[in-house]
Each structure stands twice: as C-alpha cells, then as structure tokens.
N, C-alpha and C positions, 0 to 999 in steps of 0.2 A: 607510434604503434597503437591500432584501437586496441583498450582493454576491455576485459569482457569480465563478470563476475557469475562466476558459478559455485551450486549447491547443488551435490548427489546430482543427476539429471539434469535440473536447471541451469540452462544458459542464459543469462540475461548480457547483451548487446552482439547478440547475432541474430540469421531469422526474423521471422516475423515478430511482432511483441507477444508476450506471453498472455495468455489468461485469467482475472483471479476470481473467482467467485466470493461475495462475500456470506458469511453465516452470522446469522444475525440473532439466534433464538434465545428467549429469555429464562430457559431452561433446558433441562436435557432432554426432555421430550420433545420441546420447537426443535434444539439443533438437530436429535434423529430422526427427525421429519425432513428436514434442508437438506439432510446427506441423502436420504432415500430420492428427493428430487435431483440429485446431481447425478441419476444413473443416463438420464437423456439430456445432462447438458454437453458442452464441450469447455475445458479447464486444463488448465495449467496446475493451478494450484490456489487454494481456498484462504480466506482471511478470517480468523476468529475475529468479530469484533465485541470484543468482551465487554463493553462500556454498555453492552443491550442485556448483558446478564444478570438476573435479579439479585444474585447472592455474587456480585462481583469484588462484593467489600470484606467478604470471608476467603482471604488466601487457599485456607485447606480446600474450600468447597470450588475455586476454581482448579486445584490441581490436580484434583479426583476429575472432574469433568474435562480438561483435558486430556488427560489417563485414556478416558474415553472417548475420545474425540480421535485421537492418536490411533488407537485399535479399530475405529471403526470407519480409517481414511487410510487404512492401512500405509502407505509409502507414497499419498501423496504429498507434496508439501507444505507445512499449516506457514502464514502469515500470524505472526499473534498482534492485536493492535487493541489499546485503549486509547479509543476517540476521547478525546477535555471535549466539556460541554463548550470552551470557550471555541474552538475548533467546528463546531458543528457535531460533535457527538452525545450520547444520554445524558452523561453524570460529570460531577464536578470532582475532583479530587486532590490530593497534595504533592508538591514535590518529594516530599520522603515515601511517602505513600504509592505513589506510580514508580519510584526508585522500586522498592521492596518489593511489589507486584511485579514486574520482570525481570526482577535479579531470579527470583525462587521460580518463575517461567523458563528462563533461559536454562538455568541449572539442570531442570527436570527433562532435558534431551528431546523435548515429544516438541517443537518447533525447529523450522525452517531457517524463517527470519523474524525480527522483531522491529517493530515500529517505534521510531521517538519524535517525539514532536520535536522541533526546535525552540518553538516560543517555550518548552518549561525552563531552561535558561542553559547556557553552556555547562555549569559542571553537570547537571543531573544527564543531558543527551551525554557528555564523555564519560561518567560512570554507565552508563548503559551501552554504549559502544566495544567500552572496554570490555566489558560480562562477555559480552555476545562474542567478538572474537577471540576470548579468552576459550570458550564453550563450541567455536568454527563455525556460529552463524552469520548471517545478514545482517548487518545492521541499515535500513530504512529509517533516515532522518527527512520528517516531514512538516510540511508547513497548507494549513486549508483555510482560504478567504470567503463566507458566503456569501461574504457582502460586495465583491469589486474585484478587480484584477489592476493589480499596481503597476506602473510602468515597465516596460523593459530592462529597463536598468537595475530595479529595484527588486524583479524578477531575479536577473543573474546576481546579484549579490546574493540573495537568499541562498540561492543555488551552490555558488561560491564559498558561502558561509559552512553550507551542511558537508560539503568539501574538506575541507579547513578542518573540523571538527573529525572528520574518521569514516563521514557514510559511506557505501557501499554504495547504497543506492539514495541521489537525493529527490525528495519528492516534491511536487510544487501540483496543490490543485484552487481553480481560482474561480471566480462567476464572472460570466464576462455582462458590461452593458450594450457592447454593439459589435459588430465585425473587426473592427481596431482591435477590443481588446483581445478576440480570439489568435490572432495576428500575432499582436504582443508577446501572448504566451508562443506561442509555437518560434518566433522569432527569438527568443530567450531559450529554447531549449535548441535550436539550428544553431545557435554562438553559443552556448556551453559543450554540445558537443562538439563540434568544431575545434575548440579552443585548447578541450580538455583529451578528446578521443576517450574518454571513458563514458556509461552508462548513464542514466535518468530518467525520473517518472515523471510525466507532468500532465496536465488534464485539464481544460478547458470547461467549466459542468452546464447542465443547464442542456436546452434543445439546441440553444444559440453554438452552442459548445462542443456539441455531438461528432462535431466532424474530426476534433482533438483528440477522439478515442481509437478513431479508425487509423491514422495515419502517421501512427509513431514510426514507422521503420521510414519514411519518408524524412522527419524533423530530429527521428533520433533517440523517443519515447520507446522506453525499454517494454512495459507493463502500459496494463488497462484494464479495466473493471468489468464484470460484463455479470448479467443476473441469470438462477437458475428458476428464483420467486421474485422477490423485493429486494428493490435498488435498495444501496446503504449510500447514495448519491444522486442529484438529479442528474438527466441525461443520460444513466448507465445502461446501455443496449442489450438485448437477450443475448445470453454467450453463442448459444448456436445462431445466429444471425451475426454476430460480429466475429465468428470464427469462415461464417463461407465468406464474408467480406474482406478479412484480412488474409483470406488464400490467397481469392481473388485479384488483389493487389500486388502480394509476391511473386503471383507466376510470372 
C-alpha cells in the first residue's frame, strides 16, 4: 500500500508535488519583504532557511523571529532548515550546536517540518527525528552534492539510509555533469519508490537538471522548490511558472 505522509493540510505523496518557496532574508526586514512578495506567488509551503540569518547563532533572537514569521504566514506551513556550509549553505556550525538549534525550534510549535542533514552523523539526525515526532512534525533527512551526482546505487543507499534512520521524508539533491547523471537521479528515486511505496524529495540542480523539478508525480518526487525572488538553489523555476506546468502535467 502507497504511504502518504501528512501535516494539517499537507499531503505529501498524492497529487501533484507540492510547492515550497524558499525565505532567505538576513533579517526581519529582508524576510517581511519575501512574505509581502509571496502574495503573487503560487506555494505550498515556505522554507526558512536560517543559515542566511545574521543573528542565527543567537537561539533567542531566532525564536523571536520566528514568533514572527509564524504570525505573519499565518497557517501556512514553515519548512525550518539550516543549510552546513559543507552542504552548500552560509555558515559552518557544530553538531551540539545545530542539535540545540532545532530541539528549542521544534519545541516552540511555529514549524511544520524540520530539516536534518544526514552527513552530521547518525545520533545527531536520530536525536532530531525523535524531537520532531515527539512534537507531530516532519522530519526531512537530507543530503546536497554541488559538486556531482553519485551513481544510482549510491543514490538509493543514501535514500535507504535516511529510511533506516526515521525520515518522513528523504531528501536527495545533486549537480548533474550530463544527461546520465539527471537520469541516475530520477532512476534512484523511480526504485525507491517502487520498492518502498512511500514518499521522497529529490532534485536534479542546475539548468542541466530543471527537468527534475517538473516531474516528480511522474518518478515519484513528493516536493520541489520553486522562487517568489531568489533561488536558494541553481535551476529553481519561478513558483507561478512551475505551478501552470505542473497542472499541466496532472490533467
């Protein structure tokens, strides 16, 4: 039997894939600017990506601004995510340190789902898994390559792994160097859901890659990113342009 995982509203693995807009601002003036732009986008649901926030290393001063963040997206659903610089994101940080930053996120009821990397290492993703369905969120265990896309194989282990571990939803985004590797990935995510009948993100980046965003109800890809300003990824399409194309594809 397909499984599907759902939050409030949120279906993820039925329909079309979902939408997420990311928020990228470096303060609370940039993110009340990004929400004010999200009144002509089309979205699902938004990503904090906190690793672009200036005072992200001050717990309090991210929980006040979430406070606010919460209030002013009223019931739509936040994504909370801190990018590792090793990953392709701002800032560098510790495993105790990104522990304690989404234990006291999760706690404070104003997200969705929460993002874990996989590479910070098996206990820190399983203490964070556990927080979050401890609290009835998502847990999103992910993994981002800018440099290449690893074979198939090494694709579904990853996959496999975040599996194993507890995710809800597992992520997988990669750079592709030719048509093969776009391939690869979507053929790793056609045999995990397959195999598994349960849900998965995965993504393709890059122009090379574009076609990986449109065509997840096709391979299986729950989610896709799409902008309402600036991509937090190469290749991420304007939401209202990847929302008439993914109608498009449904009907």
């Amino acid at each position: 039997m397909k499984q599907i995982v759902t939050r409030n509203n949120l279906i993820f693995g039925e329909g079309m894939p979902k939408i997420c807009i990311p928020l990228m601002g470096k303060n609370k003036e940039e993110l009340a600017r990004e929400i004010d732009c999200l009144k002509n986008a089309a979205f699902d649901l938004v990503e904090w990506r906190v690793d672009f926030f200036e005072e992200v290393s001050q717990i309090p001063k991210v929980l006040e601004t979430l406070s606010f963040l919460r209030e002013r997206l009223e019931n739509t659903p936040i994504l909370f995510t801190f990018r590792t610089k090793q990953e392709g994101g701002q800032a560098a940080i510790t495993a105790q340190e990104y522990c304690a930053l989404n234990y006291r996120v999760i706690r404070t009821g104003h997200v969705d789902l929460v993002d874990a990397e996989l590479f910070m290492g098996n206990n820190t993703v399983l203490k964070i898994i556990e927080t979050a369905h401890q609290y009835g969120k998502i847990a999103v265990v992910s993994n981002h390559d800018f440099q290449m896309t690893p074979p198939k194989e090494e694709l579904l282990h990853r996959l496999e792994l975040m599996r194993t571990l507890g995710a809800d939803l597992p992520k997988i985004a990669v750079m592709p160097a030719s048509p093969k590797d776009v391939l690869a990935l979507l053929e790793a995510t056609e045999t995990y859901t397959t195999r598994y009948q349960s849900p998965v993100i995965t993504m393709s980046m890059g122009k090379l890659g574009a076609v990986s965003r449109i065509c997840g109800e096709t391979f299986g890809s729950v989610l896709t990113f799409g902008t309402a300003q600036e991509a937090s990824a190469p290749g991420q399409l304007p939401s209202v342009l990847l929302k008439e194309i993914l109608t498009q594809l449904h009907q």
